[in-house]
C-alpha positions as CSV (number, residue, x, y, z in Angstrom):
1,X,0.0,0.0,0.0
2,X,1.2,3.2,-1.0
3,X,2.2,5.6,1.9
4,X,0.7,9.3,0.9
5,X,2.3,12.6,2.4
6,X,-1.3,13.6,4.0
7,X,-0.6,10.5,5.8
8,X,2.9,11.0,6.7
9,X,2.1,14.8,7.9
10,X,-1.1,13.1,10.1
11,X,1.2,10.5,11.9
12,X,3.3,13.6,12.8
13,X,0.6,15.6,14.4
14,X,-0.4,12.2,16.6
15,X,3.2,12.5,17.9
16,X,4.9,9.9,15.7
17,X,8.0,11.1,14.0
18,X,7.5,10.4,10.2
19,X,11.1,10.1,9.4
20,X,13.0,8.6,12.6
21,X,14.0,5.3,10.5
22,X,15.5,4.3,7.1
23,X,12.0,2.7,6.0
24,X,10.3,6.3,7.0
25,X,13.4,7.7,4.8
26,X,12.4,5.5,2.2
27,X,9.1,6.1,1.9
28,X,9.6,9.4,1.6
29,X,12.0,9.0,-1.3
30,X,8.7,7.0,-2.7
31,X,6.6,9.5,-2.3
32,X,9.0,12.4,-4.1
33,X,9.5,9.9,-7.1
34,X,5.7,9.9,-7.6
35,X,5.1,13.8,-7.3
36,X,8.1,13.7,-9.5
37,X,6.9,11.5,-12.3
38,X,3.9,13.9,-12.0
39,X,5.7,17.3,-13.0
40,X,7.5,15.4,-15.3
41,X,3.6,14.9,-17.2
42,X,3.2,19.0,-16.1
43,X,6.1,19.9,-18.4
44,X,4.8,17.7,-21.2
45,X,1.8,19.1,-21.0
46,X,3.2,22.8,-20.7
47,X,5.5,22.4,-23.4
48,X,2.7,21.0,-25.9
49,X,0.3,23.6,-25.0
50,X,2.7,26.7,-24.7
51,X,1.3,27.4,-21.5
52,X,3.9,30.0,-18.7
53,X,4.6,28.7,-15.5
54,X,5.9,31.2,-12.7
55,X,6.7,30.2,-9.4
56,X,7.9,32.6,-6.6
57,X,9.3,31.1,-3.8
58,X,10.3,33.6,-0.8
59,X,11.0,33.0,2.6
60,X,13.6,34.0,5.3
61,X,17.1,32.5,5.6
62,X,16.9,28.6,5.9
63,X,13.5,28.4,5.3
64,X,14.1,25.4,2.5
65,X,13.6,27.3,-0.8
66,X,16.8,26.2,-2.6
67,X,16.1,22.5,-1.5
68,X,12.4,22.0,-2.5
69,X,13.3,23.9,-6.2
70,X,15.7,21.5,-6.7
71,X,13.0,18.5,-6.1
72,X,11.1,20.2,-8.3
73,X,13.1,21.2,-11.1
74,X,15.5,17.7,-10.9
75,X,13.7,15.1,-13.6
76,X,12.6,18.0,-15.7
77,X,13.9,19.4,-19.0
78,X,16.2,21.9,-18.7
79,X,15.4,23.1,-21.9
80,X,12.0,24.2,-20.7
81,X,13.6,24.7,-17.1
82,X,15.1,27.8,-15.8
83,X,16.0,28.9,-12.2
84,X,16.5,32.4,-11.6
85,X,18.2,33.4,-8.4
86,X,19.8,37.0,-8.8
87,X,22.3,38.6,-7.2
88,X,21.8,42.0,-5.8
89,X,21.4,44.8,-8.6
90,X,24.1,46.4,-10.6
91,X,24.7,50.3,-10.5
92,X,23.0,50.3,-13.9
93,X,19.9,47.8,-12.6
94,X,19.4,50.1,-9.6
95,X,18.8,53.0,-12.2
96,X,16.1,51.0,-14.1
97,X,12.3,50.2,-13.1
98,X,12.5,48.1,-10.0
99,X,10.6,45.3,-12.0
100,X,13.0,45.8,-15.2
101,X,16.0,43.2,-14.6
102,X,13.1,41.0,-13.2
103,X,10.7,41.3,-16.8
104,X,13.7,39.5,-19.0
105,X,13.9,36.1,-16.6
106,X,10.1,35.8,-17.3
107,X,8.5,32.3,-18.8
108,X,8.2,32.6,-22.8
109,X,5.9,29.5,-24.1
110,X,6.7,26.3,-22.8
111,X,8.6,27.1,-19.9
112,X,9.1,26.8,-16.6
113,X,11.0,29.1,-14.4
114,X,11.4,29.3,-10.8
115,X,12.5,32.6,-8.7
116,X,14.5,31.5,-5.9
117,X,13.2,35.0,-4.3
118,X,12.1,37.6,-6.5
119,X,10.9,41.2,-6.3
120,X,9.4,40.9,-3.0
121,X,13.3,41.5,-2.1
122,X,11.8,45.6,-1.6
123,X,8.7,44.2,0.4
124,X,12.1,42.1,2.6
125,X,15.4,42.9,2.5
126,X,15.4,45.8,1.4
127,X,12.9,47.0,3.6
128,X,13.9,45.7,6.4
129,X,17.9,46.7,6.3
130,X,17.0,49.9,4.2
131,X,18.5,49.0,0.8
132,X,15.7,51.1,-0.8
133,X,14.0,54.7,0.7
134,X,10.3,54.8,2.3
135,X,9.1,56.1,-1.3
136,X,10.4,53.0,-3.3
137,X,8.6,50.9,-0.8
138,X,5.6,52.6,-1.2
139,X,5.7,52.4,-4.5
140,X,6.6,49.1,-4.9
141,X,3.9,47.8,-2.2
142,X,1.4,50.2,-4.9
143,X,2.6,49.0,-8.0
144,X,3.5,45.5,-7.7
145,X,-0.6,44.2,-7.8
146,X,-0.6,45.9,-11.2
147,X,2.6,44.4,-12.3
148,X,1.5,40.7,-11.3
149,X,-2.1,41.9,-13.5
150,X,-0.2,42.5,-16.5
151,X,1.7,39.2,-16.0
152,X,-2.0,37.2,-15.8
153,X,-2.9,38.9,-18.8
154,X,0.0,38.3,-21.0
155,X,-0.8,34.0,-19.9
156,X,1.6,33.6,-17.0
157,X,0.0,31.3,-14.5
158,X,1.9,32.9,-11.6
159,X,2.4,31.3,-7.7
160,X,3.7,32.8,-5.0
161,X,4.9,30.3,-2.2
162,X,6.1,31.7,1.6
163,X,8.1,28.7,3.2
164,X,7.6,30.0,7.4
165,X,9.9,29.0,9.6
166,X,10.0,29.7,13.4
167,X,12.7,31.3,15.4
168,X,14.6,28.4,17.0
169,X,14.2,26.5,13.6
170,X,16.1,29.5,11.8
171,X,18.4,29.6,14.7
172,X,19.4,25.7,14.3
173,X,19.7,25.6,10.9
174,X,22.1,28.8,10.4
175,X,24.0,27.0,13.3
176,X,24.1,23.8,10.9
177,X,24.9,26.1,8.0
178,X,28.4,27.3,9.7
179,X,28.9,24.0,10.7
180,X,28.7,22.6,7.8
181,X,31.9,23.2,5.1
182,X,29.6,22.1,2.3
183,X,27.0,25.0,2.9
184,X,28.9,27.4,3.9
185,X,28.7,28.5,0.0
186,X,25.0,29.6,1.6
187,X,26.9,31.5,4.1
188,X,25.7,35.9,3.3
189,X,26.4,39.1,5.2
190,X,22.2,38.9,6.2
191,X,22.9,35.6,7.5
192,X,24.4,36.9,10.5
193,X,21.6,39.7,11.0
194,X,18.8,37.4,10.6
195,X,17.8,37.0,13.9
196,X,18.8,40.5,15.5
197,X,16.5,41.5,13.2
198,X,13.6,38.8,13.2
199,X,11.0,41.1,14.5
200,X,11.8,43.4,11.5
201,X,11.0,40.6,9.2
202,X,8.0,39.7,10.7
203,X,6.2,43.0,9.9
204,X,7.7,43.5,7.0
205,X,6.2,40.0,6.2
206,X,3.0,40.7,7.4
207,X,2.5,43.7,5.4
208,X,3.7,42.1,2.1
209,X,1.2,39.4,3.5
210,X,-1.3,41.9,3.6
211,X,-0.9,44.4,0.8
212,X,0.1,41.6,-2.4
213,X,-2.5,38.8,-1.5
214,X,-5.6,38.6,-3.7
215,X,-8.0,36.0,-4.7
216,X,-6.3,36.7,-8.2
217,X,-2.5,36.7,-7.3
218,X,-2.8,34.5,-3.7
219,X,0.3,34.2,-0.9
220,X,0.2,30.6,0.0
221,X,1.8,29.5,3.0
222,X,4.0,26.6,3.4
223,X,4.9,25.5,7.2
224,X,8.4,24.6,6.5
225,X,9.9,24.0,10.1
226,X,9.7,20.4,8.7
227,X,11.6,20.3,5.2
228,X,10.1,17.1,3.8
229,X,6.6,17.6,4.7
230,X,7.1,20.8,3.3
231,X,8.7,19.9,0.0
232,X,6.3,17.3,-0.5
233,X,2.6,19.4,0.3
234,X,4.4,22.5,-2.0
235,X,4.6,20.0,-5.0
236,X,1.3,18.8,-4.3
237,X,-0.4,22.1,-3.9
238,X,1.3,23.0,-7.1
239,X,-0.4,20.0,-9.1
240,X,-3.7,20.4,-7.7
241,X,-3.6,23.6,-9.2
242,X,-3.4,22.6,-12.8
243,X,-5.3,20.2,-15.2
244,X,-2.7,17.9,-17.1
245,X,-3.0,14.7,-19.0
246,X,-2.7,11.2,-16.8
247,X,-3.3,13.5,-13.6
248,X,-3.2,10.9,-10.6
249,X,-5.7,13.2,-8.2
250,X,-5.8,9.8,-5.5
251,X,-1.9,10.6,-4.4
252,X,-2.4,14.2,-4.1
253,X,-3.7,15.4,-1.0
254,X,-2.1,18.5,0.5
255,X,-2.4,18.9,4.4
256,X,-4.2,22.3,4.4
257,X,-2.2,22.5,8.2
258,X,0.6,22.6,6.2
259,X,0.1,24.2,3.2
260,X,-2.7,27.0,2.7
261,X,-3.9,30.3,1.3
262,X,-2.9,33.9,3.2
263,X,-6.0,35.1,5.5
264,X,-5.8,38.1,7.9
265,X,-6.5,35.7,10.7
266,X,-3.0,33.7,10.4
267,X,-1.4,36.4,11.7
268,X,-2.9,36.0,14.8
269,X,-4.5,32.4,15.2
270,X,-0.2,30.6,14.9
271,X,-0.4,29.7,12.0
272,X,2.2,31.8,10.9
273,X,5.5,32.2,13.2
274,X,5.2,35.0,14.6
């Protein structure tokens, strides 16, 4: 019988670790392959159709994002694959439109691509350690609903995933990251400011939350303190979300504890970390 993520993340919540043992370990593996084989069938079906595919992930430091893209991205085509993760602007960028070196990493027909953070950096970052002026935020926070508008209407299916993490998760894993010589490539000057300013984060966060969630253009939140069940309700949230040929609907069941749509109340119910 075939062990489905919902019922990993349910054993979890009754108090049973889903991954203490190599079988657990395998049956995650299992359970990856499958949502695997299923993007594989999403690309197919993307690149036969011309359809865009945009996918935002954001989150604060650690949260998972370069781990779950590369689940994502690692049986597909690279041809039709592209992962954008920039590096902060140029002189010349920071004299363009904010959304201008942005606009040329954007999905043509048949394609993929997957922002490893994105232009929320001004609703972040930049906010937060005051890379950009009270007027650029204001403008951005203004703006940006338009600029996602004209991306529906050119036929860019667009998602924007949050992976949250709590405190003491983001604490032990930049601990981990130091640690460990083969991530210390991860290793950034806002690594070691993270937590001083976590507070910061969290209303800038909330306001982003606030101000760039609509019914149309949606923030949905991943609880990522746990990086499997994370990786594996993301990719299944993402399928449910599209129509493809050979669609297996009986494996994907996102945890909606897990994985779910912005509301006002998360902000103060604990669903989001505070």
């Amino acid at each position: 019988m075939e062990r489905t993520c919902a019922g990993m993340a349910k054993n979890e919540r009754n108090g049973q670790a889903p991954y203490s043992g190599i079988a657990d370990t395998k049956h995650y593996k299992e359970a990856i392959r499958h949502l695997q084989i299923e993007l594989v069938k999403v690309q197919r079906h993307v690149v036969e159709t011309g359809s865009k595919i945009l996918i935002v992930f954001e989150g604060r430091d650690t949260a998972g994002k370069d781990g779950t893209i590369r689940r994502f991205v690692k049986y597909l085509n690279p041809r039709e694959t592209r992962v954008v993760a920039l590096a902060k602007p140029s002189v010349q960028e920071l004299s363009q439109w904010y959304f201008q070196r942005y606009v040329k990493h954007l999905p043509s027909a048949g394609e993929m691509v997957f922002f490893n953070r994105s232009w929320y950096n001004r609703a972040g970052v930049e906010k937060v350690m005051g890379f950009c002026s009270d007027d650029e935020y204001e403008e951005f926070m203004t703006t940006v609903p338009y600029f996602e508008q004209m991306l529906r209407h050119a036929g860019i299916h667009l998602f924007k995933y949050y992976l949250d993490i709590d405190r003491h998760e983001q604490e032990t894993r930049l601990e981990a990251r130091r640690d460990n010589p083969l991530k210390q490539w991860k290793m950034s000057a806002m690594d070691g400011v993270a937590l001083a300013h976590w507070d910061d984060y969290s209303l800038a966060r909330n306001q982003m939350f606030l101000r760039t969630s609509s019914p149309e253009s949606p923030w949905i939140i991943v609880k990522a303190d746990n990086k499997k069940l994370a990786r594996m309700n993301l990719i299944q949230h993402f399928l449910m979300q599209l129509e493809y040929p050979g669609k297996k609907h009986e494996i994907l069941h996102p945890d909606p504890d897990i994985v779910f749509p912005f509301l006002e109340d998360d902000l103060h119910n604990g669903r989001i970390a505070p």
